[in-house]
C-alpha positions in Angstrom: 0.0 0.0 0.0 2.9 2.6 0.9 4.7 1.7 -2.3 1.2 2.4 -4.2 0.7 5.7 -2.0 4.0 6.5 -3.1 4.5 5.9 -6.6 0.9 8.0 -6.8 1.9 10.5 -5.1 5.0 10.9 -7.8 2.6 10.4 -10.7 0.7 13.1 -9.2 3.4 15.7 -9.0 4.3 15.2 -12.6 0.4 15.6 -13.7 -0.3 18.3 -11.3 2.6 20.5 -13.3 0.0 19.9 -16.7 -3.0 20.7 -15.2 -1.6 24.1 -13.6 -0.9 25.4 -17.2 -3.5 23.5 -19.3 -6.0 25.5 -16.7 -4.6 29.1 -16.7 -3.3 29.0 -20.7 -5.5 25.8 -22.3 -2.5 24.0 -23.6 -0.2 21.3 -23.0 3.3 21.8 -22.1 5.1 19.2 -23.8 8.6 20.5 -22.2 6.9 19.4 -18.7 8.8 15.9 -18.8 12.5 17.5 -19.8 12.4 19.7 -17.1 11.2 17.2 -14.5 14.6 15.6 -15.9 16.4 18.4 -15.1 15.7 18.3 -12.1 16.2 14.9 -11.4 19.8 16.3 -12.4 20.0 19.8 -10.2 19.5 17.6 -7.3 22.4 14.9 -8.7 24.3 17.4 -9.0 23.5 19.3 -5.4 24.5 16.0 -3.7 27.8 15.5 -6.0 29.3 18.2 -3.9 29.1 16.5 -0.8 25.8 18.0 0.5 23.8 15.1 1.6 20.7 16.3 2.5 16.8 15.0 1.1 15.3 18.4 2.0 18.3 20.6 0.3 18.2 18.2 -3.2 14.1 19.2 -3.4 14.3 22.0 -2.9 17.3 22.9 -5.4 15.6 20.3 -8.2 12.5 23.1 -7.6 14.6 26.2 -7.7 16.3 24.8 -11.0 13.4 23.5 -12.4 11.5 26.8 -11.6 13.9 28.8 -13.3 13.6 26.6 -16.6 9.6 27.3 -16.3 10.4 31.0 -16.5 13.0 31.0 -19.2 10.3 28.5 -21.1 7.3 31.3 -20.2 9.2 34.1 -21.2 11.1 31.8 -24.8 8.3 30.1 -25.9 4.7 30.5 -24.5 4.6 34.6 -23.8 6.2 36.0 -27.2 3.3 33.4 -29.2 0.2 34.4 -26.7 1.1 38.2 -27.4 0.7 37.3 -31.5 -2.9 35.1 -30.2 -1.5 32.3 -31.9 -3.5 29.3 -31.6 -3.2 26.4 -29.4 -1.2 24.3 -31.6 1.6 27.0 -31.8 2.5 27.2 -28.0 1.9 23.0 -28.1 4.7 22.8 -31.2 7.0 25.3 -29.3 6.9 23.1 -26.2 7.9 19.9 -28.2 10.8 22.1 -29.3 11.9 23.1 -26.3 11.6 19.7 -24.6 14.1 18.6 -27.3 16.5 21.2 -27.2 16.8 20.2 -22.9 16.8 16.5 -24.1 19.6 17.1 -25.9 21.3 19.6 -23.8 20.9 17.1 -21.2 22.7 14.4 -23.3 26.0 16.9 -24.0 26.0 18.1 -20.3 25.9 14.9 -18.6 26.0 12.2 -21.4 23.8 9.0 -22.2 24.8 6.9 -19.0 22.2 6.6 -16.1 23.6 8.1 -12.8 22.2 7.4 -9.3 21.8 9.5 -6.3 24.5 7.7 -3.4 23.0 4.9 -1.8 23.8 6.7 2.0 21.1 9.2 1.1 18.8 6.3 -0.1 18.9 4.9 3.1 17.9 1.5 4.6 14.3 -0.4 4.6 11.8 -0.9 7.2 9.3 -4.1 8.1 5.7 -3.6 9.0 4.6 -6.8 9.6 4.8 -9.0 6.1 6.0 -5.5 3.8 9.2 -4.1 3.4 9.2 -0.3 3.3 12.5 1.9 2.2 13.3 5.2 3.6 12.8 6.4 0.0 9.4 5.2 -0.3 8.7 7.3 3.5 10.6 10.1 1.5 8.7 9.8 -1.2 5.7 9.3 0.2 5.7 12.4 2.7 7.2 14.9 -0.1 4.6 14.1 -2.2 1.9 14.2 0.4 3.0 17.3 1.9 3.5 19.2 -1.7 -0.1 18.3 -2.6 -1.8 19.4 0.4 0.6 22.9 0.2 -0.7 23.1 -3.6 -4.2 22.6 -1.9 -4.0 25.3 0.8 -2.7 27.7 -2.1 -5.0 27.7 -4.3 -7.8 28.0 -2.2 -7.0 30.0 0.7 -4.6 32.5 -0.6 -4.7 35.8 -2.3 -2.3 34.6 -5.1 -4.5 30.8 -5.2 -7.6 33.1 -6.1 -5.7 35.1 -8.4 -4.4 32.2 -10.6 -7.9 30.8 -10.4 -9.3 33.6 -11.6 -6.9 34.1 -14.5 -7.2 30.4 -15.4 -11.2 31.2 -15.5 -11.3 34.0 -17.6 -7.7 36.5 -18.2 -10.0 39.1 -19.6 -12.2 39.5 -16.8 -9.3 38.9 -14.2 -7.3 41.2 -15.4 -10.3 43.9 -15.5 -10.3 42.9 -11.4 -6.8 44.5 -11.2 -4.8 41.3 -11.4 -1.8 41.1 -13.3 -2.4 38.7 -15.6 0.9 37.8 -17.5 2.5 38.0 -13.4 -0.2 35.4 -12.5 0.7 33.0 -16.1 4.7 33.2 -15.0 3.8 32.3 -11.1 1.6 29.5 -12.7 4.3 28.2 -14.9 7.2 28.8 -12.4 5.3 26.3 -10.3 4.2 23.9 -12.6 7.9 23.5 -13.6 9.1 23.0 -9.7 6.0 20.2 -9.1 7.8 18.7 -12.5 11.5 19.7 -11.0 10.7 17.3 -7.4 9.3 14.6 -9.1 12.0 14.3 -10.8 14.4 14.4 -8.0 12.0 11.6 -6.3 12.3 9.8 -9.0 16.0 9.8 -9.8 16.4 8.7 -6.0 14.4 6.1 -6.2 15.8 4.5 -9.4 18.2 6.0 -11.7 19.0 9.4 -13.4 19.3 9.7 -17.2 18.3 12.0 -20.0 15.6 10.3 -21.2 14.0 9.6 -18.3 11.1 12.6 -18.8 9.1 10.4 -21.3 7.5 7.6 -19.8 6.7 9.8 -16.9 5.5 13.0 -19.3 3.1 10.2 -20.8 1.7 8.7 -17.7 1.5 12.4 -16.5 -0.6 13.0 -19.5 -2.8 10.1 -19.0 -3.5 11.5 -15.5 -4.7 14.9 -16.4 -7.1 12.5 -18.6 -8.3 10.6 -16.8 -8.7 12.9 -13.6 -10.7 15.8 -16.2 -8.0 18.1 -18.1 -7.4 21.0 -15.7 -8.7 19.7 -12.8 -6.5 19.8 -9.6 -7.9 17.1 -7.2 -8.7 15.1 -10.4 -4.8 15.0 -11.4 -4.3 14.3 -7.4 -6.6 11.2 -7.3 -5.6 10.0 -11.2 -2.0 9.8 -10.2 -2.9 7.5 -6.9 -5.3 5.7 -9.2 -2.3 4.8 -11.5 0.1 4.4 -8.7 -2.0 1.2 -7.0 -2.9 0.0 -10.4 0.8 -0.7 -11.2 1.5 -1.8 -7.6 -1.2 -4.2 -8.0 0.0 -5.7 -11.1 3.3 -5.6 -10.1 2.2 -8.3 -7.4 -0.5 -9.8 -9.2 1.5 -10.6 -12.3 4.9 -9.2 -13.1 6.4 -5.9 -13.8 6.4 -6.1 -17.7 2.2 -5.8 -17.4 2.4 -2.5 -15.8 2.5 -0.5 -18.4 -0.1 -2.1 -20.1 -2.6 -2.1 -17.0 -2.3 0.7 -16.3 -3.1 2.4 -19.6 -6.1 -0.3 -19.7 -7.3 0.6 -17.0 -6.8 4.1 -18.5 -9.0 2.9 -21.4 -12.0 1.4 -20.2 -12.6 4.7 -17.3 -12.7 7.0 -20.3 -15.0 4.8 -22.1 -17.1 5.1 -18.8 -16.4 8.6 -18.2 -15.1 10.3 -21.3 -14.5 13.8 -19.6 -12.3 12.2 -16.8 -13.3 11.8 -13.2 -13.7 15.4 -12.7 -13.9 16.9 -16.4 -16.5 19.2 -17.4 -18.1 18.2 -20.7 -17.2 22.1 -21.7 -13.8 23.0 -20.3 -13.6 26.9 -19.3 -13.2 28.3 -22.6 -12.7 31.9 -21.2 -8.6 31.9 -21.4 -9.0 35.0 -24.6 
């Protein structure tokens, strides 16, 4: 159950950093998984200089990452939304951008995978029959922690109501006084930190490499699905929902039939539920 909890609560960071910008610009950042490899890396590279602290690594992969959500607002989203391109301009941009890191990536630190020193890993815990790794606790209470912070800001705070109300309608907010384009950079800034941990949590769990970002930037795109595109506590729950399904099969069967379960079990929701768990038939068309 802990490593289901856990592995959510990753899946959950990555899709939370999609839903933040598909609900305050209506598009998908297809950059999202290259910078939650990135960060992965800004934490590898924290602890590389003898700095052997969980807490520290986060919260550099988030600073890093953060910064690469600015530079990408400011490159490749802002410049296109002052012209009113479409949506397929900004979502062709993004696919650009996630290359150009892939690659950077590649020269910077080379093809090999790289892991985070076992010491910081830790050792493992028994509770009763299941064996539970201080990464998984790690893991488990970032993600947990992160998610309820997320929570608390968007809906108790003067900024959470501001990028709600930009992601509602920017022409309307920004008749209420609030500085829009401020609000879209906050938004992106911490979509790209969610993206920046995860991948910090990720690469300490297993390994880090520069092509780790796409089968996690998929399964974070099947979570905004399935959860209802742009919905917070949908992309929340998805990610669990995915998390337990692999677990499960993991157990049940082997590891080669998680993949496959999991974007089953993907399937046959959204043939139940073809707006997601929480999607709206009509998604807020007011972004203009």
């Amino acid at each position: 159950m802990i490593n289901g909890v856990s592995l959510g609560a990753t899946y959950s960071l990555v899709a939370l950093g999609y839903t933040l910008v598909f609900g305050t610009l209506g598009i998908i950042n297809m950059a999202h998984g290259d910078i939650f490899m990135f960060g992965a890396f800004f934490g590898l590279l924290l602890v590389e200089t003898g700095l052997l602290s969980a807490p520290a690594m986060l919260l550099v992969a988030a600073g890093g990452a953060a910064i690469l959500g600015l530079l990408l607002e400011y490159v490749a989203l802002r410049p296109l939304r002052r012209r009113r391109a479409g949506h397929l301009a900004p979502l062709i941009s993004t696919i650009g951008v996630g290359i150009f890191l892939r690659s950077l990536a590649l020269q910077l630190f080379g093809p090999d995978s790289k892991s985070f020193p076992m010491v910081l890993r830790g050792g493992s815990y028994r509770l009763g029959s299941a064996v539970v790794t201080q990464v998984d606790l790690v893991i488990l209470t970032a993600g947990l922690l992160i998610m309820l912070s997320l929570w608390l800001l968007l809906s108790r705070t003067k900024l959470g109501k501001a990028m709600r109300a930009t992601a509602e309608n920017q022409t309307t907010a920004a008749l209420l006084g609030i500085n829009t384009e401020a609000i879209i950079a906050i938004t992106v800034m911490l979509a790209a930190a969610l993206g920046g941990v995860a991948g910090a949590l990720v690469g300490l769990s297993f390994a880090v490499n520069p092509t780790m970002g796409l089968p996690y930037g998929l399964k974070g795109l099947s979570i905004i699905v399935l959860g209802g595109m742009g919905n917070v506590p949908g992309a929340m729950l998805g990610g669990l929902i995915l998390g337990f399904t692999e677990v499960i099969t993991v157990q049940l069967l082997s590891s080669s039939w998680r993949d496959m379960a999991a974007f089953a079990l993907l399937f046959l929701l959204l043939v139940v539920k073809p707006d997601g768990l929480f999607g709206r038939a009509q998604q807020a068309g007011g972004r203009a």
